[in-house]
C-alpha positions as CSV (number, residue, x, y, z in Angstrom):
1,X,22.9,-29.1,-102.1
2,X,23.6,-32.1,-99.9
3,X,21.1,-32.8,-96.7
4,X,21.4,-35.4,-94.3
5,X,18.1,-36.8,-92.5
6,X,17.9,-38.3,-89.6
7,X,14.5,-39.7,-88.2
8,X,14.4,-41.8,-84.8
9,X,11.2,-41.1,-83.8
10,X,9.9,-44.2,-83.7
11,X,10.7,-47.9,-83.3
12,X,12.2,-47.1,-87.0
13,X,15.9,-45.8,-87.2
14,X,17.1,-44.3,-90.3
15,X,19.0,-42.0,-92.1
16,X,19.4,-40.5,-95.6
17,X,21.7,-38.8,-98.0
18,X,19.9,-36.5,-100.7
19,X,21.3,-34.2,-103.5
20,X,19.8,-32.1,-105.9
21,X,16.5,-34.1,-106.2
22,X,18.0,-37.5,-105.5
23,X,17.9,-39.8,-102.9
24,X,21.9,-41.1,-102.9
25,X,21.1,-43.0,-100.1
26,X,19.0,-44.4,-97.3
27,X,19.5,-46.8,-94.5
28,X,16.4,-48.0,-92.2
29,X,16.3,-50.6,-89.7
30,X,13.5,-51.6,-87.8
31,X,15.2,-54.3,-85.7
32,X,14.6,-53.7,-82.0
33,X,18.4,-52.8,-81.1
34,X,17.8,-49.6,-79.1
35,X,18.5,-45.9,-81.4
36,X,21.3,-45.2,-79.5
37,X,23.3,-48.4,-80.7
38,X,22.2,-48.2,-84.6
39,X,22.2,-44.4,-85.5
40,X,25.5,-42.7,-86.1
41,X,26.8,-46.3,-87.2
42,X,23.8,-46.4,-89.8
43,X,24.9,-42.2,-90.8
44,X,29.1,-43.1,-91.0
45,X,27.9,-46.6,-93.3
46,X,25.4,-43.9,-96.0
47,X,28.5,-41.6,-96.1
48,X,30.8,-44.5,-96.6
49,X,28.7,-46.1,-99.6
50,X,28.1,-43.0,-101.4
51,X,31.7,-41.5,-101.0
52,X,30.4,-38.4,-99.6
53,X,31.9,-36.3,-96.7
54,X,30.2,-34.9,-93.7
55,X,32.4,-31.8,-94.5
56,X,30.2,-31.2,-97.7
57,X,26.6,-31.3,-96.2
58,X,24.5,-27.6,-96.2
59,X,22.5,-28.5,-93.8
60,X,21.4,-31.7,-91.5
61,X,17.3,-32.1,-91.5
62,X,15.9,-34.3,-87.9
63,X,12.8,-35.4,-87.0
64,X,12.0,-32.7,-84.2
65,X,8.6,-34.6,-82.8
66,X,6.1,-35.6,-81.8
67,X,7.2,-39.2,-80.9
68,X,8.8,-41.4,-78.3
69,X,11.2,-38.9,-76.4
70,X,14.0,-41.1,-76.4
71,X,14.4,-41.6,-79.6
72,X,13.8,-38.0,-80.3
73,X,16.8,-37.1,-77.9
74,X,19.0,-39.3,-79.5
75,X,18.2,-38.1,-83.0
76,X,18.7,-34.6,-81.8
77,X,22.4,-35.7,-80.0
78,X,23.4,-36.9,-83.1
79,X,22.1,-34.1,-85.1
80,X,23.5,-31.8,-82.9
81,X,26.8,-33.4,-82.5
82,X,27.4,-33.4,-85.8
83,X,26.3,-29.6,-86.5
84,X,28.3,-28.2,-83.3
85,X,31.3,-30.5,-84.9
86,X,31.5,-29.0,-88.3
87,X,29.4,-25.9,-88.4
88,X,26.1,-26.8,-90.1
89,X,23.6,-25.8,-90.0
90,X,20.2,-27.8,-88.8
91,X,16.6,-28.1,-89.8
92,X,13.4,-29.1,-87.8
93,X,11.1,-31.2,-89.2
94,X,7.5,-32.2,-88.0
95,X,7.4,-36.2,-87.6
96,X,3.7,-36.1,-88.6
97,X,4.3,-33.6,-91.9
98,X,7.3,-36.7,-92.8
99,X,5.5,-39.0,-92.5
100,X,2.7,-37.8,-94.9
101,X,5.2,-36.9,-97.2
102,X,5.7,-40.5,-97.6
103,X,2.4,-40.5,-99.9
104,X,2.7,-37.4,-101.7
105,X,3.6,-39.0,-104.8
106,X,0.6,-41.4,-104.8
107,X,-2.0,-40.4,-107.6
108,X,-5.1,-38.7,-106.5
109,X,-7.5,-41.4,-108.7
110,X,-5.2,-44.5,-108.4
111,X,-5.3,-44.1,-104.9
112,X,-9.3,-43.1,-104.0
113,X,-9.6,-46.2,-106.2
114,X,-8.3,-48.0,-103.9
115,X,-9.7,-46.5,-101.0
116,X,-13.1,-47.2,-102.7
117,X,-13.0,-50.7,-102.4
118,X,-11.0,-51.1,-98.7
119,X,-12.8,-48.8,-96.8
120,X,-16.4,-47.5,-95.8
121,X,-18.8,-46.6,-98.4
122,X,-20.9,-43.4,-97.6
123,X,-24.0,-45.2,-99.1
124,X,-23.7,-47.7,-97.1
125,X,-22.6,-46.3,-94.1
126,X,-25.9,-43.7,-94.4
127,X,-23.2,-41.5,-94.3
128,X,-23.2,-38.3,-97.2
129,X,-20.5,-35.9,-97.9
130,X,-23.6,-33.4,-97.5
131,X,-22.1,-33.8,-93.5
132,X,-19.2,-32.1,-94.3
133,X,-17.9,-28.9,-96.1
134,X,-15.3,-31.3,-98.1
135,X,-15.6,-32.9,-101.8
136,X,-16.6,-36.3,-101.0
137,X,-13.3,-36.9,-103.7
138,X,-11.1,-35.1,-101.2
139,X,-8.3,-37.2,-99.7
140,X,-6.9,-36.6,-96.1
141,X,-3.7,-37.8,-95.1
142,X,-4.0,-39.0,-91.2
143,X,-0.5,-39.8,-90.0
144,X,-0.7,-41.9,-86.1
145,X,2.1,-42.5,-84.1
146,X,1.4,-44.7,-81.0
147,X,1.1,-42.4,-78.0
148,X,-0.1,-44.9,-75.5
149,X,-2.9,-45.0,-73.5
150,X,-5.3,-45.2,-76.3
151,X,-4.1,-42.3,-77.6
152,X,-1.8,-41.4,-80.9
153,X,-0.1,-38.3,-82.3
154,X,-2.1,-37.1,-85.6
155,X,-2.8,-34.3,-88.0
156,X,-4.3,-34.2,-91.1
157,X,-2.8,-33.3,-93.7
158,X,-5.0,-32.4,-97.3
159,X,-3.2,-31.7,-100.5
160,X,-0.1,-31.8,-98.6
161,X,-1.0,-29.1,-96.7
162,X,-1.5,-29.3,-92.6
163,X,-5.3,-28.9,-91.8
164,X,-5.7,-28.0,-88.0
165,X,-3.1,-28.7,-85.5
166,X,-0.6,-31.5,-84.1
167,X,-2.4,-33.3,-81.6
168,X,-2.5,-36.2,-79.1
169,X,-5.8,-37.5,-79.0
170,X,-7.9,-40.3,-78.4
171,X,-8.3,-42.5,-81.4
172,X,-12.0,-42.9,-80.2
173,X,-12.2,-39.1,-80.6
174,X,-10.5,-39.1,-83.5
175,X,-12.1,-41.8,-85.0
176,X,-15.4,-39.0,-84.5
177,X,-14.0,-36.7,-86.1
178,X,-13.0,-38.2,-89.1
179,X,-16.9,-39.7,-89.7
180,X,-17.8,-36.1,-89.4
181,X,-15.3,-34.7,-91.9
182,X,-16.7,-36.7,-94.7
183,X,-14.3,-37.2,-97.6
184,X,-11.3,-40.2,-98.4
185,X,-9.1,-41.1,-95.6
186,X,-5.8,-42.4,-95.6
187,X,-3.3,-43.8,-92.2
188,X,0.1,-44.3,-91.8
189,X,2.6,-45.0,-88.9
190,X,3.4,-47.4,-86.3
191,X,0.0,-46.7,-84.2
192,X,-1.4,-48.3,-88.1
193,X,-1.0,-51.8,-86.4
194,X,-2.2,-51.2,-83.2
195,X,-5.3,-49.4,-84.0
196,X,-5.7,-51.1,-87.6
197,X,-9.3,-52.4,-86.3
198,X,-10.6,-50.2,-84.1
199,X,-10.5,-47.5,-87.2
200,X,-12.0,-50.5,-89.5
201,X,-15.0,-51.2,-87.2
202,X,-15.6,-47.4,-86.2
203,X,-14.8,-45.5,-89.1
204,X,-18.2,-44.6,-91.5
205,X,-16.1,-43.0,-94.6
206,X,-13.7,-44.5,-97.0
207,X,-10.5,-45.5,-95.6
208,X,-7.3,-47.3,-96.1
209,X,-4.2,-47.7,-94.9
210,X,-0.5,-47.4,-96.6
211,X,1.7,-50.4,-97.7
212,X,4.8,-51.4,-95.4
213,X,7.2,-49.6,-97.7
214,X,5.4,-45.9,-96.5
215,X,4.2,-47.3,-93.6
216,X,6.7,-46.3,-91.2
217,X,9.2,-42.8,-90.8
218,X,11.5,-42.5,-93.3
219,X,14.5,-40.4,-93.3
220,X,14.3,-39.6,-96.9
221,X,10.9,-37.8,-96.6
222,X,12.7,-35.8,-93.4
223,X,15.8,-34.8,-95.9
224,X,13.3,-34.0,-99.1
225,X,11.3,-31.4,-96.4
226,X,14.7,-30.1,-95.4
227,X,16.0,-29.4,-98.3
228,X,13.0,-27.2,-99.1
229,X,12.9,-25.5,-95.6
230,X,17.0,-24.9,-96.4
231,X,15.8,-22.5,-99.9
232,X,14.2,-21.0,-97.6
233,X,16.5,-20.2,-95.2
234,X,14.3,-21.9,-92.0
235,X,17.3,-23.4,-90.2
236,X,18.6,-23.7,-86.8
237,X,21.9,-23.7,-84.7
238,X,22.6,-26.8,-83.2
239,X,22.3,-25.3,-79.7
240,X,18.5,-23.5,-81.0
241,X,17.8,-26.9,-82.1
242,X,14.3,-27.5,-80.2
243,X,11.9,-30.7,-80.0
244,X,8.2,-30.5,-80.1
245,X,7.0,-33.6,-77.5
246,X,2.9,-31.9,-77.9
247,X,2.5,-33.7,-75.0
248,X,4.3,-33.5,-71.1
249,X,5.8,-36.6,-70.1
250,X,4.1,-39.6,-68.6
251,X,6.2,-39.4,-65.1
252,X,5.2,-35.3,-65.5
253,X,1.4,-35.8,-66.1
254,X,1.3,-38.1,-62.9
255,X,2.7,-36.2,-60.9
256,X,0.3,-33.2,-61.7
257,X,-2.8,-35.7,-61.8
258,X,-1.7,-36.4,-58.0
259,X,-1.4,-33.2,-57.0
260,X,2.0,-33.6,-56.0
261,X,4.1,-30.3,-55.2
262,X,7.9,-29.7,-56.1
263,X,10.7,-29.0,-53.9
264,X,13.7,-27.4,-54.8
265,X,15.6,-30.0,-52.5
266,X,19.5,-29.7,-52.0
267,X,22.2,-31.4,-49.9
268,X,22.3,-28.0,-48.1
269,X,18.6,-28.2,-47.1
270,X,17.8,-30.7,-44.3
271,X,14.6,-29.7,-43.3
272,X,13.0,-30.2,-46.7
273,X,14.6,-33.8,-47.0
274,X,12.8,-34.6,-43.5
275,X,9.9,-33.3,-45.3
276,X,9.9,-35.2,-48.0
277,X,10.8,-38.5,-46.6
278,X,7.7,-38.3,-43.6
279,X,4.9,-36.9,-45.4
280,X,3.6,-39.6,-47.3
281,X,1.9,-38.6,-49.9
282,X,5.3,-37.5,-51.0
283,X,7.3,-40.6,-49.9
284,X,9.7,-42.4,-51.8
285,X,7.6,-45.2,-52.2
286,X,4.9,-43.5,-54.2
287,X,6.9,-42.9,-56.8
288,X,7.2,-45.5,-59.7
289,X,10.7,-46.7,-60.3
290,X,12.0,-48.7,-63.3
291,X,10.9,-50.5,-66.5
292,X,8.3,-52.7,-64.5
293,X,6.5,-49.2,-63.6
294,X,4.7,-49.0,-66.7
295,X,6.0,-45.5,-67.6
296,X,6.2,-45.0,-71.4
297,X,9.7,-45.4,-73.2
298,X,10.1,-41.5,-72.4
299,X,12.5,-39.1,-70.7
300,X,11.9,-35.9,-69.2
301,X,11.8,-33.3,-72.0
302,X,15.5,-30.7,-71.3
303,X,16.2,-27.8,-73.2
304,X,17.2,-29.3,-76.8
């Protein structure tokens, strides 16, 4: 069995080659050249190194969201290229479940040692895992992407197994309901930095967060989930390939907060342009155009 990952989620590119239990290969950069410039070069240098063909791959595993929507699309366009090109077959694989994997090796005890002594104590804190319907010993796994506006994509994750739903949320709301959990906590992903001490002055249980090496998306936890969703026969063509943004777009969400109204506008339809360009509220010049308009580094969500 030979499964290609692909994860651009993130400000993290990379890719990975793994076989029968093995990682042969994996290539990360983190570099701030765009996705679209690093990607398939970064996929043509694994096979190259390892001697492998794209011919002999079952199956092609891709970080299918949440994340930034660019770099999901261009994850996706290579996936997809590559499946439509020679037949295989793809995989979808949660961001958020990935990145957890990233810990699944860590020991239970090693690791609420450590947690122990970098976070929260519940005596201290007042706090008791009487709060909660947890062991006080249990350990969640909290990956957080940066979602902007004070808000990250999470789940938790608990013996490697999702707990609740994918969500986009307000790390001050999330930061509530992890006091009221009770039990171990754990973060990784790139919101880690930006929200590293927020969680550390709001957060009443034991904490921590993961070391740069599982820090970030890695392609190799993306290929190690495909490979288990391929024995079990959950793949996808590369034109049923499908991305999971949780959330609408930023250009989207304004639009609806504004109460603005859509027009199927052509060429053909005059009256609607003169419409459009006279009523105000709907003018041109409402709209936010270009990088210096704040928007996100997202693009309008199409079928992929």
């Amino acid at each position: 069995m030979l499964i290609l990952g692909i994860d651009s989620s993130g400000h993290t590119a990379s890719c990975a080659l793994f076989s029968d239990g093995v990682v042969l290969s994996e290539y990360s950069t983190n570099i701030g050249l765009t996705h679209s410039q690093t990607l398939l070069p970064m996929v043509a240098e694994i096979f190259s190194r390892t001697g492998r063909d794209v011919k002999e791959l079952d199956a092609i595993a891709v970080s299918a969201g949440p994340g930034s929507f660019t770099g999901l699309r261009i994850g996706a366009s290579t996936a997809k290229g590559l499946a439509l090109g020679y037949g295989i077959p793809l995989i979808e694989v949660s961001t958020l479940e990935a990145l957890a994997r990233n810990v699944s090796d860590l020991s239970s005890p090693a690791l609420s040692a450590h947690i122990s002594s970098s976070g929260a104590d519940d005596t201290e804190s007042g706090k008791t895992s009487e709060h909660a319907n947890v062991s006080p010993d249990s350990l969640f796994v909290h990956p957080i992407m940066d979602a902007r506006r004070n808000q990250v994509y999470t789940a938790a994750f608990l013996n490697g197994k999702l707990t609740g739903e994918e969500e986009a949320i307000g790390v001050n709301e999330l930061a509530s309901h992890i006091n009221a959990s009770g039990g171990r906590h754990l973060f990784l992903g790139d919101a880690v930095p930006v929200y590293k001490d927020f969680l550390a002055e709001h957060l009443t249980v034991p904490y921590s967060f993961a070391g740069p090496q599982n820090l970030l998306q890695r392609a190799s936890s993306v290929a190690i989930i495909g490979a288990e969703k391929l024995e079990k026969g959950e793949t996808v063509s590369g034109q049923d390939f499908r991305l999971s943004y949780i959330r609408k777009p930023q250009a989207e969400r304004e639009r609806e907060e504004a109460g603005l109204r859509e027009f199927d506008i052509t060429h053909d339809d005059p009256d609607k342009l003169k419409k459009t360009e006279t009523v105000d509220v709907l003018a041109a010049k409402n709209y936010k155009i270009g990088t210096d308009a704040g928007y996100e580094d997202e693009s309008l969500p199409e079928n992929l």
